[in-house]
C-alpha positions in Angstrom: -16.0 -58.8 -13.8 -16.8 -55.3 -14.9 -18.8 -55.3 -18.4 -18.8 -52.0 -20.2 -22.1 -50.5 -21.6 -23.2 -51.7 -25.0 -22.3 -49.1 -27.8 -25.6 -47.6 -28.9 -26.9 -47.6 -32.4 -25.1 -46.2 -35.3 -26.3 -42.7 -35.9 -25.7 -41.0 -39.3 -26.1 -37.0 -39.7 -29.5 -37.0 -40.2 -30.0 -38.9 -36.7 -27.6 -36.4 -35.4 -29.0 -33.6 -36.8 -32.8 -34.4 -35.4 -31.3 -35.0 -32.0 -29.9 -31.2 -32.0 -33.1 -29.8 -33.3 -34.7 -31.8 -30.7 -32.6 -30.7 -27.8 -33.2 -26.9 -28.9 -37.0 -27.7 -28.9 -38.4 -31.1 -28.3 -42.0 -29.6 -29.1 -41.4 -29.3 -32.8 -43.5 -30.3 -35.1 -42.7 -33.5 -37.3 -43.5 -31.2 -40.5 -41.2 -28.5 -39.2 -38.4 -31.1 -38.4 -38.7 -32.5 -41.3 -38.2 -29.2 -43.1 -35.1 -28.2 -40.7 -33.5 -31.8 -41.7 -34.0 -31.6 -45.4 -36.0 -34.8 -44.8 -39.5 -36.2 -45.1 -41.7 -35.9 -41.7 -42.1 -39.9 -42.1 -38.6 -40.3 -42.0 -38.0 -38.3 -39.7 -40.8 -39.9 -37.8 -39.2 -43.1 -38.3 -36.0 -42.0 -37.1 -37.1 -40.9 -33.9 -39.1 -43.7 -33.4 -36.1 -45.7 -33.7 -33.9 -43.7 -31.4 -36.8 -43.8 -28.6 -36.7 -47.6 -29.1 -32.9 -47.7 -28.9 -32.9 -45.5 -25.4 -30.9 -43.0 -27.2 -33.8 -40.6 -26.8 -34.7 -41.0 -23.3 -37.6 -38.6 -22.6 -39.0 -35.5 -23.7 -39.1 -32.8 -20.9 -40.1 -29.1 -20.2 -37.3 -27.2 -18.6 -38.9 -25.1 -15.7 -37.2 -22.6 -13.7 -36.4 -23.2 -10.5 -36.9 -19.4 -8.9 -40.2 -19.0 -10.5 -41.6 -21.8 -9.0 -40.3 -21.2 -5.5 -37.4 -24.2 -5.2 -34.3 -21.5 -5.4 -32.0 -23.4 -3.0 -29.6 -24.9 -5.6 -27.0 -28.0 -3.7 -24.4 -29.8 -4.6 -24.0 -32.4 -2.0 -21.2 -35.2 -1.7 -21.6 -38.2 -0.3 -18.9 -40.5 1.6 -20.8 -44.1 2.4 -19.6 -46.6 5.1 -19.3 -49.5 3.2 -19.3 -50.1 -0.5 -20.1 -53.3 -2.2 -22.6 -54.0 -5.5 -25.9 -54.3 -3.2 -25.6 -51.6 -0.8 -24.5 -49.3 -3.7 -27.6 -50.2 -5.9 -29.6 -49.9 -2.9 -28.4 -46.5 -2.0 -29.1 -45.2 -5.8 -32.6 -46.9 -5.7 -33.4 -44.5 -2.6 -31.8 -41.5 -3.9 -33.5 -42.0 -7.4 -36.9 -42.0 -5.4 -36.5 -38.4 -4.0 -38.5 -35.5 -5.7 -36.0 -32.9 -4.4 -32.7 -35.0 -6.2 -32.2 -33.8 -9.6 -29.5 -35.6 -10.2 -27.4 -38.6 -8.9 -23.9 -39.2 -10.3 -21.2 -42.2 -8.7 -18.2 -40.9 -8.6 -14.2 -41.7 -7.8 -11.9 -40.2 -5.7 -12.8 -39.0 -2.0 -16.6 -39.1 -2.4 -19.1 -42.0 -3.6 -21.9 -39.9 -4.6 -22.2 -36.3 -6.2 -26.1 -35.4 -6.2 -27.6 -32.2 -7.3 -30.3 -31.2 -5.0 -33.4 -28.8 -5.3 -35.1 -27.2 -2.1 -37.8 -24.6 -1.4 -35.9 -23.4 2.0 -32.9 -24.1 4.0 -35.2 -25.5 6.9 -36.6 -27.9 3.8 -33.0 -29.0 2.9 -32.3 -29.6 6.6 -34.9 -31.6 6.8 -34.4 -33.6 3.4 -30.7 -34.4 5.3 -32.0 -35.7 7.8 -34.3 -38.0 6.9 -31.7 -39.2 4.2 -28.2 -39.0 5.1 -28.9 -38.7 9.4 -31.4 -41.3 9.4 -29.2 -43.7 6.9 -26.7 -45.8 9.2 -24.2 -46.8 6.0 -23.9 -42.7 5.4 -20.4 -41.8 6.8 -20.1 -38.0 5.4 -21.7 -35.8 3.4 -20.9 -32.1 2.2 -23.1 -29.5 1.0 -22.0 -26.6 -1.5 -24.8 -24.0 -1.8 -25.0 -22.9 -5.4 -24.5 -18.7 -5.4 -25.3 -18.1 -9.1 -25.8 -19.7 -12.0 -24.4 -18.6 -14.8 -25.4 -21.7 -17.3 -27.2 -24.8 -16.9 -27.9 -26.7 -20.1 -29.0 -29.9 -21.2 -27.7 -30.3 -24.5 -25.4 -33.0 -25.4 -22.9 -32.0 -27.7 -23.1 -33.6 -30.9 -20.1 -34.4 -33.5 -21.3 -35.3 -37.2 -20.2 -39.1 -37.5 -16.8 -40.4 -38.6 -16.2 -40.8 -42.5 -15.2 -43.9 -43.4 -11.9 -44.0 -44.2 -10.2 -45.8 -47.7 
């Protein structure tokens, strides 16, 4: 039986509009939120609070660029597995969530099982990184690599809508 994800908390526009102040720049201070919500910094201290507790907030992070830190091989890599069933699945994510060099880690439908997003210094690193992951894992039937050329936008935000209006 397949159970779908809880809903998450009910967010009103203030909640919403802290999360997209937030995403443009987590390192705000609560006075200056407060200010840019037309709300009290212990509210809005509250608030986020609350949405930390809820998981709706997940982390706060720095965004660093990839080039200036020497990791400019950019790959998108799908990933075809053998066999397929609830244990080898979670096991396969529990490895791939492990490894530095994944950014991301997305299951997928359609002719692929895995869609990761992969960071490397060098080609010769991300050879290696395929080797000792996909070459060296026996339920790994196919993978594909697509070398990212240029990016022309890479952005974290979630979209936000204000919330429905109850209707009469």
């Amino acid at each position: 039986m397949t159970r779908m994800p809880a809903a998450g908390p009910a967010l009103d526009a203030l909640d919403l509009h802290l999360l997209d102040l937030l995403q443009d720049d987590a390192a705000l201070t609560m006075r200056t939120l407060a200010e840019r919500a037309g709300s009290s910094p212990a509210t809005c201290q509250r608030r986020i609070a609350a949405m930390r507790a809820s998981g709706v907030l997940m982390k706060q992070v720095a965004l660093v660029d990839r080039q200036q830190v020497g990791r400019p091989l950019t790959v998108f890599v799908s990933v075809e597995l053998d066999r397929q069933n609830d244990a080898l699945l979670r096991q396969f994510e529990q490895r791939i969530a492990a490894e530095p060099a994944v950014m991301a880690c997305y299951e997928v439908s359609g002719e692929f099982d895995f869609l990761l997003v992969v960071s490397a210094a060098s080609m010769q690193d991300y050879h290696a990184f395929t080797r000792e992951l996909f070459s060296s894992n026996h339920n790994v039937r196919n993978f594909k690599s697509m070398f990212a050329m240029h990016c022309s936008k890479f952005e974290t935000r979630v979209p936000l809508a204000a919330p429905a209006t109850a209707r009469a």
